[in-house]
C-alpha positions in Angstrom: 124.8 55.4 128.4 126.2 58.5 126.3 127.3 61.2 127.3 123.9 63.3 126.6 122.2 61.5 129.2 124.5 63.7 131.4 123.6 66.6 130.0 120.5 67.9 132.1 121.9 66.7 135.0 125.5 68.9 134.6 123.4 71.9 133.3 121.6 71.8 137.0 124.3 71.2 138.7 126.3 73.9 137.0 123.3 76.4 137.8 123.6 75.7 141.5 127.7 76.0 142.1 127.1 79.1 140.3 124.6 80.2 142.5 126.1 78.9 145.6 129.5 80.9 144.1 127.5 84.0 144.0 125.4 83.6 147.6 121.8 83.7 145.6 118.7 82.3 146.5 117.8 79.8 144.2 114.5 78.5 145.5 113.1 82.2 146.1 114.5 82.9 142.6 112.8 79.7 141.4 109.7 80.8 142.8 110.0 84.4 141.2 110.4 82.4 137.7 107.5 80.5 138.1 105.5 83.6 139.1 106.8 85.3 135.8 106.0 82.2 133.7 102.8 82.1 135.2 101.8 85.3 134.7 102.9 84.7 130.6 100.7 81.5 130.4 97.4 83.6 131.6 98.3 86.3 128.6 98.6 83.8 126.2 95.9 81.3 127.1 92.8 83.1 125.7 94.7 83.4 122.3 95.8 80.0 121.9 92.8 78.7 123.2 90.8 80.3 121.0 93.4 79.1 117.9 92.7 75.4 118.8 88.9 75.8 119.0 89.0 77.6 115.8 91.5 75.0 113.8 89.2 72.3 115.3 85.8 74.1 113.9 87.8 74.2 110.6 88.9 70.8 110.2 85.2 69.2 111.7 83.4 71.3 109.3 84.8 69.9 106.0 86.1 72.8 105.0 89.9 71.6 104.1 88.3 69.1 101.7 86.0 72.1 100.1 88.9 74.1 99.8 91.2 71.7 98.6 88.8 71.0 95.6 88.0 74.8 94.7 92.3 75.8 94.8 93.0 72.1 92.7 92.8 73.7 89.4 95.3 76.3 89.5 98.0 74.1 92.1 97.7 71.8 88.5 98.7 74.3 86.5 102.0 74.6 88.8 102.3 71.0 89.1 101.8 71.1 92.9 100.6 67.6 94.3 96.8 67.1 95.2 98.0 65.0 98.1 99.6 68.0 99.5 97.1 70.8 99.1 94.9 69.8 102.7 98.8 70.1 104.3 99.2 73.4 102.3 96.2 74.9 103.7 96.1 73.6 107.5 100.2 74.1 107.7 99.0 78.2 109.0 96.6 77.2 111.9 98.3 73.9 113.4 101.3 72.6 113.4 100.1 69.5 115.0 97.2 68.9 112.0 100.2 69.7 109.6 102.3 66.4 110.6 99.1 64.5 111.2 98.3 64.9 107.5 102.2 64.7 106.6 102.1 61.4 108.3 99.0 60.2 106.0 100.6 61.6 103.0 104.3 59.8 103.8 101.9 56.2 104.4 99.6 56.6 101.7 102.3 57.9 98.9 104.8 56.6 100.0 108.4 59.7 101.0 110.1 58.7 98.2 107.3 59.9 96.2 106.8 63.3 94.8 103.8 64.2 97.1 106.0 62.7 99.9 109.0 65.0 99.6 107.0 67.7 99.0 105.1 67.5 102.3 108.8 67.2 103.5 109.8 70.3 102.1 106.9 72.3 103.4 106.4 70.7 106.3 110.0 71.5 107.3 110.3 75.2 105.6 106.8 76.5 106.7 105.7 77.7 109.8 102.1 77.8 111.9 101.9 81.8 110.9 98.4 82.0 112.9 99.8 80.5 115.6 103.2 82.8 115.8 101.3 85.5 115.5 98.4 84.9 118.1 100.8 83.8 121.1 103.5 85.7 120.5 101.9 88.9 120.0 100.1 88.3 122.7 102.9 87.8 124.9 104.4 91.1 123.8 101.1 92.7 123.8 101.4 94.3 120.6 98.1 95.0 119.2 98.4 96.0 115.7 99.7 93.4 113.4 99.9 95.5 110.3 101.1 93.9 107.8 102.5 91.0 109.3 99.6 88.8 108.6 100.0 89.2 104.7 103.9 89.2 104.4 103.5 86.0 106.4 101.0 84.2 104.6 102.8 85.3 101.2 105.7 83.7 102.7 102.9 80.5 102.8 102.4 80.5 99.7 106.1 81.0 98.3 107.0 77.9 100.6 104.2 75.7 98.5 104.9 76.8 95.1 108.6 76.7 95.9 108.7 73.1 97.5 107.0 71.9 94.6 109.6 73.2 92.3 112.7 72.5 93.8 111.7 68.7 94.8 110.9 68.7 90.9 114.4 70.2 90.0 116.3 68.1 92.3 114.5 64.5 92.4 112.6 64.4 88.8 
């Protein structure tokens, strides 16, 4: 046993001395939390749901394979791996579908590869920007994204072209 396995344990136990210390009411507190997180979860269900339905429509219909085909061409001309395009374009919508096709990548290329490290790169610099943007907005109820959606999807792109480049500079 190390000494992390204590950690959860002295966290809760901590929590309650200083509640005892200060004469609160932890289980009506408790309950007040719940209510709260509760109340989050219904906001941002309809959002999320409708993000996996949607990333699950895009992935049935064949559409990261049509896309990956029409964008091949010019990720060539910036010596981007083919391998890592389908990563490159499901990376906004799911983080989940990102490592599931960084794990195929990793066994089919091998990580020592090119195509490996740069799945690596992106898979650890890039973010699920559709996702961010659909739960946490909705949790702070902000309606008008502006331009977040493009300044974040720019930010996409830089990650890809960049990944490629520096894995290039620093391994080849």
């Amino acid at each position: 046993m190390s000494i992390s396995d204590f950690a959860i344990p002295a966290i809760f136990a901590f929590v309650l001395i200083f509640a005892l210390i200060k004469k609160v009411d932890v289980f009506t507190e408790f309950v007040e939390g719940v209510k709260e997180g509760v109340k989050t979860v219904s906001e941002v269900f309809p959002a999320l749901f409708a993000l996996v339905i949607s990333v699950g429509m895009f992935r049935a219909s064949g559409a990261t394979t049509f896309l990956s085909n029409a964008i091949s061409p010019l990720t060539d001309l910036i010596g981007f791996p083919k391998e890592a395009i389908p990563l490159a374009i499901l990376r906004p919508f799911s983080g989940s579908g990102a490592t599931a096709i960084a794990d195929g990548i990793l066994a089919d290329s091998n990580p020592d590869s090119f195509a490996g490290r740069v799945a690596s790169v992106m898979l650890g610099s890039s973010e699920t920007t559709f996702y961010v943007i659909a739960v946490y907005f909705a949790a702070t109820k902000i309606k008008q994204t502006r331009h977040t959606l493009p300044a974040a999807l720019s930010g996409d792109v830089l990650i890809c072209v960049l990944s490629a480049i520096v894995v290039g500079l620093l391994f080849y």
